[in-house]
Every structure is written in structure tokens, then in C-alpha cells.
C-alpha positions as CSV (number, residue, x, y, z in Angstrom):
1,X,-14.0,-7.3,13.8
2,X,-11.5,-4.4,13.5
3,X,-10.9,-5.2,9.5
4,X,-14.5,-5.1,9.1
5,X,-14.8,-1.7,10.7
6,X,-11.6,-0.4,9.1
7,X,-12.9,-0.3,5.8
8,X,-17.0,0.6,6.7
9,X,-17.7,-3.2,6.0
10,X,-16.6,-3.0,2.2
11,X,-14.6,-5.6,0.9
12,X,-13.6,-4.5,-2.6
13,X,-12.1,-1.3,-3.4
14,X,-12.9,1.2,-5.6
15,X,-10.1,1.6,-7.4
16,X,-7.6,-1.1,-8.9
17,X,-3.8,-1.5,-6.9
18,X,-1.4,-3.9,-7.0
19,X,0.5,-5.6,-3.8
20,X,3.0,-4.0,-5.3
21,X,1.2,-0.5,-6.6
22,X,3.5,2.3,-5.0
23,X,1.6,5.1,-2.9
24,X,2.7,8.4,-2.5
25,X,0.9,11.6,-0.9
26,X,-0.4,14.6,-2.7
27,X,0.0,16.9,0.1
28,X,-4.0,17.6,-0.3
29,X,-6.0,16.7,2.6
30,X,-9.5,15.3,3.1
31,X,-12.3,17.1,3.2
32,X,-13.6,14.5,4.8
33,X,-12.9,13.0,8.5
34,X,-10.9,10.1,8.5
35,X,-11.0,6.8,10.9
36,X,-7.7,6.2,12.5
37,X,-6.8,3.8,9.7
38,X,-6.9,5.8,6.7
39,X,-4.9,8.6,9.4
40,X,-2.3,6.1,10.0
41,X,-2.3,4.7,6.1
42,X,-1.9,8.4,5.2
43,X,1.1,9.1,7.2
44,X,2.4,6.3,6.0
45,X,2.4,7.5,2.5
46,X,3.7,11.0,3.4
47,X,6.8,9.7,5.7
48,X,8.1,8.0,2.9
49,X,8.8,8.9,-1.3
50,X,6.7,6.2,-1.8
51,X,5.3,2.8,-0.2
52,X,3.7,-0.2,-1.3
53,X,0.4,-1.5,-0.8
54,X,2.1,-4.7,0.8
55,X,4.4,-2.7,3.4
56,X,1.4,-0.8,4.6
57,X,-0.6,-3.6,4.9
58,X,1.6,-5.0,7.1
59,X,2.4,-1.8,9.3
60,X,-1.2,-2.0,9.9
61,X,-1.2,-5.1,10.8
62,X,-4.3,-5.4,8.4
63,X,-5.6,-7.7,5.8
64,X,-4.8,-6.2,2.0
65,X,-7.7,-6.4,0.8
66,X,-8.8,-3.7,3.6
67,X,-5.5,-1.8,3.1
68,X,-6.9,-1.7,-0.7
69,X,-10.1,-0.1,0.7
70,X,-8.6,2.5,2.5
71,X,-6.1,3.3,0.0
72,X,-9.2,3.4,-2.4
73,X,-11.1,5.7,-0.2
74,X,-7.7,7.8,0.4
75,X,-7.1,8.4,-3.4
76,X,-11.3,9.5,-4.1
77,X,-10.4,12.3,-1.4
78,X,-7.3,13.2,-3.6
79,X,-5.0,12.8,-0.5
80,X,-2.6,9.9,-2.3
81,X,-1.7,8.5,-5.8
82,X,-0.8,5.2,-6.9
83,X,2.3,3.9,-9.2
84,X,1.5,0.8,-11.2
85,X,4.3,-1.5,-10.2
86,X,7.4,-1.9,-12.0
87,X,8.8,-5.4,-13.3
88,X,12.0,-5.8,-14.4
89,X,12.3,-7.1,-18.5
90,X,8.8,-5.7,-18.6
91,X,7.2,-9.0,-17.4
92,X,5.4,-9.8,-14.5
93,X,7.9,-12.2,-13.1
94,X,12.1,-12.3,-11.8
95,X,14.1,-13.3,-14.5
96,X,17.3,-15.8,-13.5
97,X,19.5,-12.8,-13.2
98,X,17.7,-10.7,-10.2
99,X,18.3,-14.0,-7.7
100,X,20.6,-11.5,-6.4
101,X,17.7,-8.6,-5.5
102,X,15.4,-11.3,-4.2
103,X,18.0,-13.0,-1.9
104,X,19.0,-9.1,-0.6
105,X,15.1,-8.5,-0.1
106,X,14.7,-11.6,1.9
107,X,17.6,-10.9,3.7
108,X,16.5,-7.5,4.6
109,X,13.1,-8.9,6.0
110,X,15.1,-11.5,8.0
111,X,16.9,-8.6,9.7
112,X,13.8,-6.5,10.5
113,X,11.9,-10.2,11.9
């Protein structure tokens, strides 16, 4: 029930991201009230120079489809802006020699689990 809710019962946003699109606040703030979601997906974005969609979806414990939603919603108010993601060798896959940035990410996730 509480994904449903989060994003008003919409399931597709309103603007194109990316697992991988990096978020970043504007320093503008809503003119709008926010639900405790977009609050918490907000201050997210601000405590940080920049996080994915991914890594906020899983803060909030929250489906990324709905994460996309807020985020959507979030960028309409002018409150955040998204990055397209960056691939290395200007592809959209790990080439052989970034094993090495993988096996450190994975690491890194096995540390904070």
C-alpha cells in the first residue's frame, strides 16, 4: 500500500531517469507541500553532491519505479535536477578493464550489508 500512496497512485513518471541518472538539489524549494517521501527524497539529494536514482530508492526502502515518480514530481517543482549517467568508453556497458571498479563497488556494498 505505502508505494501506492507515495507516488498519488501513479506509476510512470513524468520525466525520463536512469537507475543510474545522478540527482542533485537546486537549493529552490517547493511551492508546493510535500508528502514525507518526496521530504526525505529531497534531503537526500541536498546531503550529498549528487545521488543516484538507485541509492535513493533503496534508502527509501521503495520500489524505483515510485522513487522515479517522486523524483519526477521533485524536478516539475524545480527543487532537483538530473545527470544522464555516465558510461565509461561511451557505451552502455563495463568494458574488460573496469573488473577492477566493479569488484571495488561490490565490495563496498558487502561492507555496508
Amino acid at each position: 500500500m505505502r508505494p501506492y500512496t507515495a507516488s498519488g497512485g501513479r506509476t510512470r513518471p513524468s520525466v525520463t531517469l536512469d537507475l543510474l541518472s545522478l540527482m542533485t538539489a537546486t537549493g529552490v524549494r517547493p511551492g508546493v507541500p510535500l508528502g514525507t517521501e518526496h521530504t526525505l527524497a529531497l534531503r537526500m539529494c541536498a546531503g550529498a553532491a549528487a545521488v543516484t536514482v538507485a541509492e535513493v530508492a533503496g534508502q527509501l526502502r521503495l520500489p524505483a519505479v515510485v522513487v522515479k515518480v517522486l523524483l519526477s514530481d521533485l524536478m516539475e517543482y524545480g527543487a532537483v535536477m538530473a545527470q544522464a549517467p555516465r558510461f565509461p568508453h561511451g557505451g552502455a556497458s563495463f568494458a574488460a578493464d573496469d573488473l577492477s571498479l566493479l569488484r571495488a563497488v561490490l565490495d563496498g556494498l558487502r561492507r555496508r550489508l
